[in-house]
C-alpha positions in Angstrom: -3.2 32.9 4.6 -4.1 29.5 5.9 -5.6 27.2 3.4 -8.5 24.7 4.3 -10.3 21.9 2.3 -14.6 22.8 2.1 -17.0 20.3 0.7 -14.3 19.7 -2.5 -13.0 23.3 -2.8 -9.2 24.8 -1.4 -10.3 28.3 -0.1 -8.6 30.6 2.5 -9.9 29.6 5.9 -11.8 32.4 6.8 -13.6 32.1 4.0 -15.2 28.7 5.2 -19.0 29.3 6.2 -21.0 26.4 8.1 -24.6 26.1 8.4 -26.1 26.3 12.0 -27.8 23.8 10.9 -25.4 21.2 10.0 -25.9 17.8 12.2 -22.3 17.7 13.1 -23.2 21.1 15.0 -26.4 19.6 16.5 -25.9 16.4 17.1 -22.0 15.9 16.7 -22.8 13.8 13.8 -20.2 13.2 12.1 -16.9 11.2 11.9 -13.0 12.5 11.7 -9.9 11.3 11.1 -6.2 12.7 11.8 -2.9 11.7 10.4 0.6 12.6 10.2 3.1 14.1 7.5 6.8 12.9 7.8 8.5 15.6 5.9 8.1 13.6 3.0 5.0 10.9 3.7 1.9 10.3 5.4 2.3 7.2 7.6 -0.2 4.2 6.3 -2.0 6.8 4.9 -4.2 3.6 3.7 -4.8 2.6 7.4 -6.5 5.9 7.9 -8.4 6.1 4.7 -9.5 2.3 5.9 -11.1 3.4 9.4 -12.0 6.8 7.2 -14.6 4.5 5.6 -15.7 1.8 8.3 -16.6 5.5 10.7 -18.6 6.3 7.7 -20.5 3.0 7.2 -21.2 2.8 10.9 -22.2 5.8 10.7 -24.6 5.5 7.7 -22.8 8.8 6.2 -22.1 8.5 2.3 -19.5 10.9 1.6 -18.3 10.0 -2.0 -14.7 11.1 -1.8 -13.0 8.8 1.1 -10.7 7.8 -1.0 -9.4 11.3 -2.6 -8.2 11.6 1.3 -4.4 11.2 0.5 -4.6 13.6 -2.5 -6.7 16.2 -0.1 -4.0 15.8 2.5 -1.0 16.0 0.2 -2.3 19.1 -1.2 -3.1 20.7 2.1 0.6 20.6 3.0 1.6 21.9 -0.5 -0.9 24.8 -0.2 0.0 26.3 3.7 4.0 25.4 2.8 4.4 22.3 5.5 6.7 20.2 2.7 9.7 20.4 5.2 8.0 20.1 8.8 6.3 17.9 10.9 2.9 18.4 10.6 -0.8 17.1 10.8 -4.3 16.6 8.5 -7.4 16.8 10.6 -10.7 15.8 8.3 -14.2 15.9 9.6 -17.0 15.0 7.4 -20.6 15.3 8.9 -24.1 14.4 7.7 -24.4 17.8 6.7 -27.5 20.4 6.9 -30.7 20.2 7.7 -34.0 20.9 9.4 -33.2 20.1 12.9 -34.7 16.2 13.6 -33.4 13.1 15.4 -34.4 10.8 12.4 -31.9 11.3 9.2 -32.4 13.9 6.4 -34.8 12.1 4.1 -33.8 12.3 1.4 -30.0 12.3 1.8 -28.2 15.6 2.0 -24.7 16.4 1.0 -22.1 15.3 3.9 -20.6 18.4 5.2 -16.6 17.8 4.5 -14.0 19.9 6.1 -10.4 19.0 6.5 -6.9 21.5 7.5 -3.2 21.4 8.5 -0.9 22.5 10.6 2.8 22.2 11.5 3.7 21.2 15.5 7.0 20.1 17.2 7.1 16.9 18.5 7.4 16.4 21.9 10.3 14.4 22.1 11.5 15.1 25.5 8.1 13.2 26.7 8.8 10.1 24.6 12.4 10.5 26.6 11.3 10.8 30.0 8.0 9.5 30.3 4.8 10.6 31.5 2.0 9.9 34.4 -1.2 9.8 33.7 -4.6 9.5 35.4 -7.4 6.7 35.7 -11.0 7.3 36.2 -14.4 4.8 35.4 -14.6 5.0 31.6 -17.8 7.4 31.2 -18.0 7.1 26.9 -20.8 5.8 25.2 -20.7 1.8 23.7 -19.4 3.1 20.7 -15.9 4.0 21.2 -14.6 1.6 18.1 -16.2 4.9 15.7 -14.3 7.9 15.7 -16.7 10.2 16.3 -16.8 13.7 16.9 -18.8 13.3 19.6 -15.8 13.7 22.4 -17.2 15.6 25.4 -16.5 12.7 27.8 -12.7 12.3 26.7 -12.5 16.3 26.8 -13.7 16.5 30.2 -11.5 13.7 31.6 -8.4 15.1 29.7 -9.0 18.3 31.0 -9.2 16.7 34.4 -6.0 14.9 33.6 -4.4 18.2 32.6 -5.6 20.0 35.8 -3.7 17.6 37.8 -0.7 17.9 36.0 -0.5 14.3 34.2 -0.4 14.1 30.4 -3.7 11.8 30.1 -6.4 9.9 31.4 -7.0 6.3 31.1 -10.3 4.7 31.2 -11.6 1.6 33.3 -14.9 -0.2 32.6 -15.8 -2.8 34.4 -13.0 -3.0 36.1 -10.7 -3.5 33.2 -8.9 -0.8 31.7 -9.7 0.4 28.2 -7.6 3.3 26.9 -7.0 7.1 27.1 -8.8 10.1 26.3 -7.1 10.0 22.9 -4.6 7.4 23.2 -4.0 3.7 23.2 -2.2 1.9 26.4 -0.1 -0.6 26.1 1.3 -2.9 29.6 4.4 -5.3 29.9 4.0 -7.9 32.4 6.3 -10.6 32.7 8.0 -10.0 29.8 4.9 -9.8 28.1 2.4 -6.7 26.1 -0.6 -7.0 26.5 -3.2 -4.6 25.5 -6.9 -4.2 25.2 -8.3 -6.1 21.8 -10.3 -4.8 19.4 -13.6 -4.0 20.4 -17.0 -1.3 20.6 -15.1 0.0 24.0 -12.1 1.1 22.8 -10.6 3.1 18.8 -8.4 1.0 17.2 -5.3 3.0 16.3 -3.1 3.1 13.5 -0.5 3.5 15.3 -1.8 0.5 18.0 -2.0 -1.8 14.9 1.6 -1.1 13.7 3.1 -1.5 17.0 1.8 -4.8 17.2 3.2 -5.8 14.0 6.6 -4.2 15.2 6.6 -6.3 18.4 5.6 -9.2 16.9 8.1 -9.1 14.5 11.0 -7.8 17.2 9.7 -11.6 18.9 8.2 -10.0 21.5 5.2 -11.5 22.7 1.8 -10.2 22.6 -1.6 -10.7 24.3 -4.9 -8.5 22.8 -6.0 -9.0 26.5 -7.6 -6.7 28.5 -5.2 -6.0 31.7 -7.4 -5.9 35.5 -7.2 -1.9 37.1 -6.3 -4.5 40.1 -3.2 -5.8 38.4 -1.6 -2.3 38.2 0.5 -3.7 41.0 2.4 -6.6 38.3 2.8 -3.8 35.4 6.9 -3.2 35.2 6.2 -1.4 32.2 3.6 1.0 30.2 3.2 2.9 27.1 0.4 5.1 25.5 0.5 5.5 21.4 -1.5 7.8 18.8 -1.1 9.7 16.1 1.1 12.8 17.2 2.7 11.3 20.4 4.4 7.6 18.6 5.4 5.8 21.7 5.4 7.5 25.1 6.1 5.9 27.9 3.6 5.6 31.2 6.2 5.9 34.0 3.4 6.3 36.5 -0.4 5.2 36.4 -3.1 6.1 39.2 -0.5 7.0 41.8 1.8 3.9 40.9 5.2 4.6 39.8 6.2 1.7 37.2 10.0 0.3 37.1 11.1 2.9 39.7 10.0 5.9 37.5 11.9 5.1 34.3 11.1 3.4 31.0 11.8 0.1 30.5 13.8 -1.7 28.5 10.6 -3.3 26.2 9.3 0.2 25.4 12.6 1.6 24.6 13.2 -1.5 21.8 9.5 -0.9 20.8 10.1 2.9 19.9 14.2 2.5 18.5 12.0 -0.3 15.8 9.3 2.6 15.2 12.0 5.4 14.7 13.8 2.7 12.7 10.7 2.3 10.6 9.9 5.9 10.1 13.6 6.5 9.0 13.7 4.0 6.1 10.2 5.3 5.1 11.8 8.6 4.8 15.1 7.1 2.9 13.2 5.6 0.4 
């Protein structure tokens, strides 16, 4: 029987009753946040706990318990037996329920907090080979820095991506590209990676953030610069990163193969210093 977190209870999943009435239902309103158990360890479990908050108070949601996220997470794996397996925490917390109206529940209502875990295989042969992905004109609201569950435009394009056989979509606004569907993209160009900086238009990911501080300390340089769609043409080397996926690299974007169809040599040293990482992490 599957166990799932509800509004500060551990209860057997079908068990868990929403209200048709809750915000997150009407209006997607509400935030989430997903991390990753290393047989052992979350990875900068604090990272996640510190966007946790910042969604929240963009979000004008008070949901008391941000910071019991680690303990809710740990005891999800004890309680559905995922000690010894790869496996993830997914945690939503909405406004909660109430009279359907575009203003805010006044007063406040109890945030709506619902949170589960399951065990997946990594896909490993991806992050070997390589995958191709799609671009299209970045269609998401101005907010994309809040992890919202409010994700119908990067559903749609991923399912478009999927459709076509490629393993993501990659957004362009304004001519510049932004990041994926539910991913952050990474380019080498002359020796250089460059990716979009922090900003309203794109999430910023764990997983980004700690990939910067592994190239910078590997001495590889970096640029939080956005790279041109029309500079495709200079990329010898790409990479998406989240959560579940690590490092994978891009070996073909929009039609362009990059570095004759094969990772290159920046990406590789990038993911050998983040398996390198998560090794001593699960060592210690």
């Amino acid at each position: 029987m599957e166990t799932v977190f509800f509004n500060g209870k551990f209860l057997p999943k079908n068990e868990i009753c929403i209200s048709p009435d809750d915000r997150g239902f009407l209006f997607a309103d509400g935030i989430y946040e997903v991390v990753r158990w290393y047989e052992g360890f979350f990875y900068d479990m604090s990272g996640h706990i510190t966007r946790l908050k910042r969604s929240l108070r963009e979000l004008r949601i008070n949901w008391p318990d941000s910071d019991s996220f680690s303990s809710i997470a740990l005891e999800l794996i004890k309680r559905n037996n995922l000690d010894n397996q790869p496996a993830m925490i997914y945690l939503q917390v909405t406004r909660g329920a109430s009279k359907r109206s575009h203003s805010f529940p006044s007063p406040e209502v109890t945030p709506t907090a619902y949170a589960y875990a399951w065990g997946f295989t990594p896909e490993k042969s991806l992050q070997e080979s390589g995958i191709k992905v799609m671009l299209k004109e970045d269609i998401r609201w101005s907010r994309c820095d809040i992890k919202s569950v409010a994700l119908l435009p990067n559903t749609i394009s991923f399912q478009e991506a999927s459709e076509n056989g490629l393993k993501e979509c990659i957004f362009v606004r304004n001519g510049f590209i932004t990041e994926g569907s539910h991913s952050n993209i990474f380019f080498v160009i002359e020796g250089t990676l460059f990716t979009h900086p922090e900003s309203n238009h794109v999430l910023s990911g764990i997983t980004r953030k700690n990939i910067l501080r592994i190239a910078n300390e590997a001495g590889i340089k970096v640029r939080e610069e956005a790279v041109q769609e029309n500079r495709i043409r200079f990329v010898k080397e790409a990479f998406i990163t989240n959560t579940s996926a690590e490092v994978t690299p891009v070996i073909e974007i929009g039609g362009n193969t990059l570095n004759d169809g094969v990772p290159g040599q920046v990406t590789r040293i990038i993911q050998d210093k983040f398996d390198n990482e998560i090794k001593a992490l699960k060592g210690k």
